[in-house]
C-alpha positions in Angstrom: 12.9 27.6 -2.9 14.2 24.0 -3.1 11.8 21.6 -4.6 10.5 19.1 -1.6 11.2 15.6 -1.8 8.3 13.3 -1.4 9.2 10.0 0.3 6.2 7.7 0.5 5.7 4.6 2.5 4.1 1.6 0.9 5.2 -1.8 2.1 2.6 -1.8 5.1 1.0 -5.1 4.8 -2.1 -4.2 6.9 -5.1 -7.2 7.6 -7.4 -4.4 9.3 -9.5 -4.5 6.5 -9.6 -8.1 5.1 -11.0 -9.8 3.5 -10.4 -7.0 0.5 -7.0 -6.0 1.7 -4.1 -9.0 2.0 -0.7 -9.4 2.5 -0.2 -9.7 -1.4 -2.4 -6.7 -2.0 -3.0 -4.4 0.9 -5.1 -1.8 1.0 -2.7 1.2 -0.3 -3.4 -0.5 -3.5 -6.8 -1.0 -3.4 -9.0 1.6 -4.5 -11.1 2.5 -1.2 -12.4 5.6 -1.3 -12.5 6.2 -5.7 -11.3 4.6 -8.7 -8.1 5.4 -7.4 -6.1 3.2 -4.9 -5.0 5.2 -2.1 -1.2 5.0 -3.0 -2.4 6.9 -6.7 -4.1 9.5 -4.7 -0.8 10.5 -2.8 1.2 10.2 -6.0 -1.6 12.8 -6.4 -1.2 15.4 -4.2 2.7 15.4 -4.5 1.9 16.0 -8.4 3.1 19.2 -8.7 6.2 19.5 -10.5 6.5 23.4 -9.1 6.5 22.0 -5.3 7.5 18.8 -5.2 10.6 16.5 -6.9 9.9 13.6 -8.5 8.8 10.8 -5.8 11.0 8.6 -3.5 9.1 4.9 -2.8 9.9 3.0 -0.2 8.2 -0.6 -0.1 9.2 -4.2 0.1 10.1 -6.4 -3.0 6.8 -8.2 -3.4 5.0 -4.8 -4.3 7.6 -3.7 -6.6 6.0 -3.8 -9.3 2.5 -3.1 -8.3 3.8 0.7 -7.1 5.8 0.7 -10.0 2.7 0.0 -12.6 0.3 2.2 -10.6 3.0 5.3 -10.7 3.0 4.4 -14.2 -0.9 4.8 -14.4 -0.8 8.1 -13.0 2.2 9.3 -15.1 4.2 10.1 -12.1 7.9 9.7 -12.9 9.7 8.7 -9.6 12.9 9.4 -8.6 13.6 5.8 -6.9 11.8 2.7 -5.8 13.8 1.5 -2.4 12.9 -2.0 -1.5 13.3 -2.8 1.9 14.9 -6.6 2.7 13.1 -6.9 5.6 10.6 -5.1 7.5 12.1 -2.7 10.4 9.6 -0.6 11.1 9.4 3.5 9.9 12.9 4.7 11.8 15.2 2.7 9.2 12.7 3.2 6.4 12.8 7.0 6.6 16.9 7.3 7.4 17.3 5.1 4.6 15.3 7.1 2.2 16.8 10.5 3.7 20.4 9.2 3.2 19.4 8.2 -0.8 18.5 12.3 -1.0 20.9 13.5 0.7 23.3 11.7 -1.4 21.7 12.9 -5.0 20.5 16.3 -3.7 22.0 17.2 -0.9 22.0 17.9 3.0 19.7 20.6 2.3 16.5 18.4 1.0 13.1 18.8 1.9 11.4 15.6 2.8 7.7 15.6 2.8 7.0 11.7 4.8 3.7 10.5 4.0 2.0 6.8 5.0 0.2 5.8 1.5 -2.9 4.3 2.9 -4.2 7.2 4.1 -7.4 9.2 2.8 -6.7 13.0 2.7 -9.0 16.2 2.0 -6.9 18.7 0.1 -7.7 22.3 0.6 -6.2 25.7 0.9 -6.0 24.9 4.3 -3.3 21.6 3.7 -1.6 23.6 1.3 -1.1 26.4 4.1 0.0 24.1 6.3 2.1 22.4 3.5 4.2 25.6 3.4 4.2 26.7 7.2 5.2 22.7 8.2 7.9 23.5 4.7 9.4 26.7 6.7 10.2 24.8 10.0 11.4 22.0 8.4 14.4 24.8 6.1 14.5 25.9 9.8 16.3 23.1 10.9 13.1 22.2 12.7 11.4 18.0 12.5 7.8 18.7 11.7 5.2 16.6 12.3 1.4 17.1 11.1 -1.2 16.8 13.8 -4.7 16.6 13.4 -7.6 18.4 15.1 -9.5 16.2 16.9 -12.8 15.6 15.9 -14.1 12.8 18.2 -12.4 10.8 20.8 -10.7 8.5 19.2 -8.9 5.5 20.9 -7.3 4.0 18.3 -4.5 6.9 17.8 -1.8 7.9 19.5 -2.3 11.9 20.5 0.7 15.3 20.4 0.4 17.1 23.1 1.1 21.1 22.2 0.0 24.7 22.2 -0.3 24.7 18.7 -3.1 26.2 16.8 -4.4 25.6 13.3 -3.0 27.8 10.8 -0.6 29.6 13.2 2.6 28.0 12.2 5.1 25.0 14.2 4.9 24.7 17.8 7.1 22.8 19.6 5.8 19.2 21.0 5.1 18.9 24.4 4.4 15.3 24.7 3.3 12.4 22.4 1.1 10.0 24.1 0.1 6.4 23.5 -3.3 5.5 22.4 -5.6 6.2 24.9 -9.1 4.6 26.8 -12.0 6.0 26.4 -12.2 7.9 29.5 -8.7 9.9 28.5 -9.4 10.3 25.0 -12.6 11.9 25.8 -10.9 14.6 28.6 -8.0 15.4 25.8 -10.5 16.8 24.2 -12.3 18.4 26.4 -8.8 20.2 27.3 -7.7 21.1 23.9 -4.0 20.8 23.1 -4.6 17.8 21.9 -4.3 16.5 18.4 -4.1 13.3 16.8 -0.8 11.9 15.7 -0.7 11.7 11.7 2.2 10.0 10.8 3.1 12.4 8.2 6.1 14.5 8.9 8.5 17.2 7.0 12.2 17.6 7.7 15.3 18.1 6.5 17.4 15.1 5.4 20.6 16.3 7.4 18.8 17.2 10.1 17.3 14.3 10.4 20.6 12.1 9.6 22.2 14.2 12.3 19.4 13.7 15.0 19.9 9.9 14.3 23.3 10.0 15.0 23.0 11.3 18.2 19.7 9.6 19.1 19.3 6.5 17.0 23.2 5.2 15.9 22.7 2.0 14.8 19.5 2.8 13.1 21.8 5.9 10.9 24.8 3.1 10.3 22.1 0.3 9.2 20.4 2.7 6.8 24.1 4.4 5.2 25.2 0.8 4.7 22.4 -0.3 3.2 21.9 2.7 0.7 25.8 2.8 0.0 25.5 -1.4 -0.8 22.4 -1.3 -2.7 22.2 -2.5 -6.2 20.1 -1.8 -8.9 17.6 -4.4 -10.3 15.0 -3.2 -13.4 13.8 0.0 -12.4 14.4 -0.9 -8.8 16.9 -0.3 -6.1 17.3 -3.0 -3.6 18.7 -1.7 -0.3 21.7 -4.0 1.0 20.1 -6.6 3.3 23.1 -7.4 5.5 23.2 -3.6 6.6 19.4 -3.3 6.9 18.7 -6.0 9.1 21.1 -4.6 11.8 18.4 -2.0 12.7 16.6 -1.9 15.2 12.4 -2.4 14.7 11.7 0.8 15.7 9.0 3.2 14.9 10.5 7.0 13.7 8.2 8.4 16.9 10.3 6.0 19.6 13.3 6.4 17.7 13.8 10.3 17.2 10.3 12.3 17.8 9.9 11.4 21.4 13.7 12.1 22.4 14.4 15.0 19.9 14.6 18.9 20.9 13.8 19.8 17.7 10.0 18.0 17.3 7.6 20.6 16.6 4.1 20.1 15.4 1.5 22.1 12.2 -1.8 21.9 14.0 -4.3 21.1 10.6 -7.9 20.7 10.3 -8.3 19.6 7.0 -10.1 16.0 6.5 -8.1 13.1 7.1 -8.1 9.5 8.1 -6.2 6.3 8.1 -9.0 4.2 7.2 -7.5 2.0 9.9 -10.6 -0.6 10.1 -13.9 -0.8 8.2 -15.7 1.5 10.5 -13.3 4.4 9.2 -14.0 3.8 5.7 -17.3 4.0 6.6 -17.0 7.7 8.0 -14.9 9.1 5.3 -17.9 7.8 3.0 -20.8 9.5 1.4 -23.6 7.7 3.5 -27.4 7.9 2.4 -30.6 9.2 4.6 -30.0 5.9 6.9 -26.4 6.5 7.2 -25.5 3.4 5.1 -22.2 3.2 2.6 -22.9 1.0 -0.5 -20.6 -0.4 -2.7 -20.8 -2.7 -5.7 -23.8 -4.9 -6.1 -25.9 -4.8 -2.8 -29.4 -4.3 -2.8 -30.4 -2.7 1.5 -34.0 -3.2 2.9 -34.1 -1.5 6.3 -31.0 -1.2 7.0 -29.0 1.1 8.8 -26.0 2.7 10.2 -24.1 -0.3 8.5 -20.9 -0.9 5.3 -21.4 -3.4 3.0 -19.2 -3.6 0.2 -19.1 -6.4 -2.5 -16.5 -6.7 -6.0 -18.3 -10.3 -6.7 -21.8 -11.5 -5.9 -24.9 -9.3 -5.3 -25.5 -9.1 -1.6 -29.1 -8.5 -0.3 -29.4 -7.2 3.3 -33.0 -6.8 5.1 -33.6 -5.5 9.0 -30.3 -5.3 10.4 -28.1 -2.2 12.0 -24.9 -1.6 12.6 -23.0 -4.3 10.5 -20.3 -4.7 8.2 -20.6 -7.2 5.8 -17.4 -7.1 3.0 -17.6 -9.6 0.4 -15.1 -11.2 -2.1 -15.1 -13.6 -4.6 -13.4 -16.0 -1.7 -14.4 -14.6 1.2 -17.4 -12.2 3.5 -16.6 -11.0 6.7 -19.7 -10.2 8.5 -19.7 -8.0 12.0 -20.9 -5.0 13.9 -19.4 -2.0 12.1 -19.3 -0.8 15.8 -16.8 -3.8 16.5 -14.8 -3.1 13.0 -11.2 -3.2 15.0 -11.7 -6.8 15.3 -10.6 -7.8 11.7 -7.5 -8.0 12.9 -7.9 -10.7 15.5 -10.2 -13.1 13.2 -7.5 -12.5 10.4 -4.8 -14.0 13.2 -7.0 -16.8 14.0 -7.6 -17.8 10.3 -3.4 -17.3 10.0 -3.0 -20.4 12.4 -4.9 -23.0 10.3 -3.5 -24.3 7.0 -6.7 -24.4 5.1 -7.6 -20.6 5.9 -4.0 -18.9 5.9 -4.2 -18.4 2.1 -7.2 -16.1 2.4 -5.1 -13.4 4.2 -2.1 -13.8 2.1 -3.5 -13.7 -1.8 -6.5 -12.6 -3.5 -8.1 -15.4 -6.1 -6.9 -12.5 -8.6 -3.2 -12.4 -8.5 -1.6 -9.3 -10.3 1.8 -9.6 -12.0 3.9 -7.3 -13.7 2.2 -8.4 -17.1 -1.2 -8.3 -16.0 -2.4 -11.2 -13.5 -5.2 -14.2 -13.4 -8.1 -15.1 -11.3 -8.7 -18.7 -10.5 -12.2 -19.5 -11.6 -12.2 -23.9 -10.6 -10.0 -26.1 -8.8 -10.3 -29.7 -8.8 -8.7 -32.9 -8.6 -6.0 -32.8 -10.8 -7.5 -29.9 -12.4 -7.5 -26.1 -12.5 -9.2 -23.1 -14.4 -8.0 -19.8 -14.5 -8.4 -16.5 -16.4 -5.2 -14.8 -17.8 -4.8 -10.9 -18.5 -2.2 -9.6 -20.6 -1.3 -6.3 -20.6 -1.1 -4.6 -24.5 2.3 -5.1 -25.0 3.6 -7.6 -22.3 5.1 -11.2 -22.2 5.5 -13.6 -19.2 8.6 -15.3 -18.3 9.8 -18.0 -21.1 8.8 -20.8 -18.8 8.1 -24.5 -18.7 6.6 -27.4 -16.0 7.7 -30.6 -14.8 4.2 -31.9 -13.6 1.2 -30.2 -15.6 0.0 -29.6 -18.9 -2.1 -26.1 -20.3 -5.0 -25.8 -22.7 -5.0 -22.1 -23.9 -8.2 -20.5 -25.4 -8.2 -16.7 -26.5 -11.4 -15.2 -25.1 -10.3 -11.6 -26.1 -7.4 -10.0 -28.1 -4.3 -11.5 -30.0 -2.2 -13.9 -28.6 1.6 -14.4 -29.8 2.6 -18.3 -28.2 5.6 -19.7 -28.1 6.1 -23.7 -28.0 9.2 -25.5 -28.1 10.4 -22.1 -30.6 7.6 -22.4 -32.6 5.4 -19.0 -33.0 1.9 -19.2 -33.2 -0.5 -15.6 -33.3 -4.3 -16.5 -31.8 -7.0 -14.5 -32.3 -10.5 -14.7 -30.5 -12.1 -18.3 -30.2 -9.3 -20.0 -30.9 -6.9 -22.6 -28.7 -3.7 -24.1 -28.3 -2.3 -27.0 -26.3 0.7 -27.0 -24.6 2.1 -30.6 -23.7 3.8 -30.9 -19.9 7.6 -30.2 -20.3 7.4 -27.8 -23.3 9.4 -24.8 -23.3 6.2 -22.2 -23.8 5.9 -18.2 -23.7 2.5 -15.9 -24.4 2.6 -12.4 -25.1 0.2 -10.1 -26.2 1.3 -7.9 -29.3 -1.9 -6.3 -29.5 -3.3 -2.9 -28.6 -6.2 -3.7 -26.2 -5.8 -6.5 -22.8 -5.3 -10.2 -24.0 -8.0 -12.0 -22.2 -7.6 -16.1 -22.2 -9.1 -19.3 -20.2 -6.3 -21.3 -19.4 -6.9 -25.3 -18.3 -4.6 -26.7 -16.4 -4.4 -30.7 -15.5 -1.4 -32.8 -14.0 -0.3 -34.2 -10.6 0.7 -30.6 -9.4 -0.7 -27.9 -10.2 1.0 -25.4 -7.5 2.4 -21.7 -8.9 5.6 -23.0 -7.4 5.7 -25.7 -10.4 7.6 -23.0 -13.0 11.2 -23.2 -14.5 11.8 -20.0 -15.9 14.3 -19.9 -18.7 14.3 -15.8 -19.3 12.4 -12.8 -17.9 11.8 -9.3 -18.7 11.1 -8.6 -15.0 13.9 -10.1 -13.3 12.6 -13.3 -12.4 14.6 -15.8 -13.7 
């Protein structure tokens, strides 16, 4: 049978669980639930080269590289990275990645949708419902996954059908918006409810066709901007003058909801969308007090609570029902009970200038060669640590308004200064004067590690001419 084609979305830029998830980093990246991020553990479980194609990415041009380098880390080959111009929503996103299929494979393709920030249990039971959801979706049928209920849960929408686990598609009778309390709690007293997944199998030209009829200009934006776009690096950057004609429209408003073909694969294997920091917390392996640990944290009766820290040791005594998340910048501290309302402190720090940059970057910045941490600011001043990458260079590069004191803390160091080619080896420094025309690159076999100084009148990332780029940047 034909291979399936996965098609993953990845350019959500989520704040529900800030502080460790931001816009430059959100949390498909981060690695939640393992020492995988949660984007690597769907690469994962579309890993077999008997089942699946190679991968179709879609995400936005800021994570480019980040999908491209954890792919990379997994050794999964993809078959394109589609970076969407601007954000539209899942409708475009998916009719944009079905008409790049269709066009290399066929009508006939297999897509297997999946949201990349989502924590899933495989089992023989997913792979059953893998291949029923598979069947329907060669049918001619638009399949979406729902989950049993196991709780109920207000914060997803719901499928209302007859279907029952392991018995195959069932048509959709309904989808319904996320519920109260009161409603959630009789769907599932009825049964015939399940929770919406987001993850969904169909046929690319079934799909294309039910656009045509049910979502026009969202099928005209998508064509034009896959027949327009142009390859940059390993990337393909959907045209953003079609793109942005489409409509912001989720897939479900779009097609699912107005469809006769929508049918659902009742599943009960675990899942969640670890939507807030309460959710991380119940896909966790808790201890005899119901308490998830994470990093450095010391708990003295405590219970029922998170707390999570990838910096300084955090020592909690007689409290329950909290979530306390700590970076190297930031701790959020609440009831876990309460976790859904990240998102509305993460608004309120968005509307002041000295908090906005705490949801948008991490003090650890990754870049396609590796990244930095700032460690110091000061007047005139900065400190940061650089990581190289065995192998990689940045950008030949130089500044109008700050100069850089370079000292090798790990690794060999190949610098470049006004063309002259210096090699650095551990303990030893360089100083590059403000205007030079400067490159580093690490020729060596394990991660350059480096304390870089900076001091000028400006010291902003925005403060960099660069003169050549293996990554485009230029």
């Amino acid at each position: 049978m034909t291979k399936i084609v996965p098609v993953i979305l990845a350019g959500g830029q989520g704040t529900r669980l800030w502080p460790m998830s931001r816009a430059a980093r959100p949390k498909q990246f981060l690695p939640l639930t393992g020492p995988a991020s949660l984007f690597q553990k769907t690469l994962a479980r579309v890993a077999d080269s008997a089942l699946y194609a190679p991968p179709v990415v879609i995400t936005n041009s800021d994570y480019r590289f980040i999908v491209a380098e954890q792919a990379a880390e997994q050794g999964v080959a993809l078959a394109g990275i589609l970076l969407e111009p601007v954000a539209r929503n899942t409708a475009v996103a998916i009719a944009a990645a079905a008409a790049f299929a269709a066009d290399r494979l066929g009508p006939g393709a297999i897509l297997h949708v999946l949201p990349s920030d989502h924590d899933v249990v495989v089992d023989e039971g997913y792979w059953t419902a893998l291949r029923q959801a598979r069947d329907a979706a060669a049918a001619g049928q638009l399949v979406t996954f729902g989950i049993m209920p196991s709780h109920p849960e207000t914060g997803f929408g719901y499928i209302r059908s007859a279907a029952t686990v392991g018995a195959g598609a069932h048509p959709v009778e309904s989808f319904i918006e996320k519920p109260d309390a009161v409603r959630a709690a009789r769907m599932l007293a009825e049964g015939g409810h399940f929770w919406n997944s987001g993850m969904f199998m169909l046929g690319a030209g079934t799909f294309l066709r039910e656009c045509e009829t049910l979502a026009p200009q969202t099928l005209t934006a998508a064509r034009g901007a896959v027949a327009a776009a142009r390859t940059d690096l390993d990337f393909i950057r959907l045209d953003e003058a079609a793109f942005a004609t489409a409509p912001d429209i989720s897939v479900d408003y779009a097609i699912f909801e107005k469809t006769d073909k929508a049918t659902v694969v009742a599943v009960d294997f675990g899942w969640s969308d670890l939507g807030n920091w309460d959710a991380v917390w119940k896909s966790a392996a808790r201890d005899g007090a119901q308490n998830v640990a994470q990093g450095p944290v010391t708990l003295d009766q405590v219970s029922n609570s998170l707390v999570v820290s990838d910096h300084a040791h955090i020592a909690v005594s007689g409290l329950d029902d909290v979530a306390i998340i700590a970076t190297n910048d930031a701790v959020y501290v609440g009831r876990l009970s309460e976790a859904q309302k990240v998102g509305a402190m993460v608004k309120a720090l968005r509307t002041s200038p000295a908090t906005a940059p705490l949801t948008e970057t991490h003090r650890t910045a990754y870049r396609p060669w590796g990244g930095y941490t700032s460690v110091l600011n000061g007047e005139r001043f900065q400190v940061k640590r650089l990581f190289v990458k065995p192998g990689k260079k940045l950008s030949l590069q130089k500044h109008h308004h700050r100069a850089e004191h370079w000292v090798v803390v790990r690794g060999t160091a190949e610098v470049t200064v006004d063309g002259v080619v210096s090699e650095l080896s551990e303990n030893q420094s360089i100083y590059l004067p403000l205007g030079c025309v400067h490159r580093l690159a690490n020729p060596g076999k394990i991660e350059l590690e480096l304390i870089e100084v900076q001091t000028g009148s400006y010291l902003g990332e925005d403060d960099i001419i660069r003169i050549e780029d293996e990554f485009g940047r230029a």
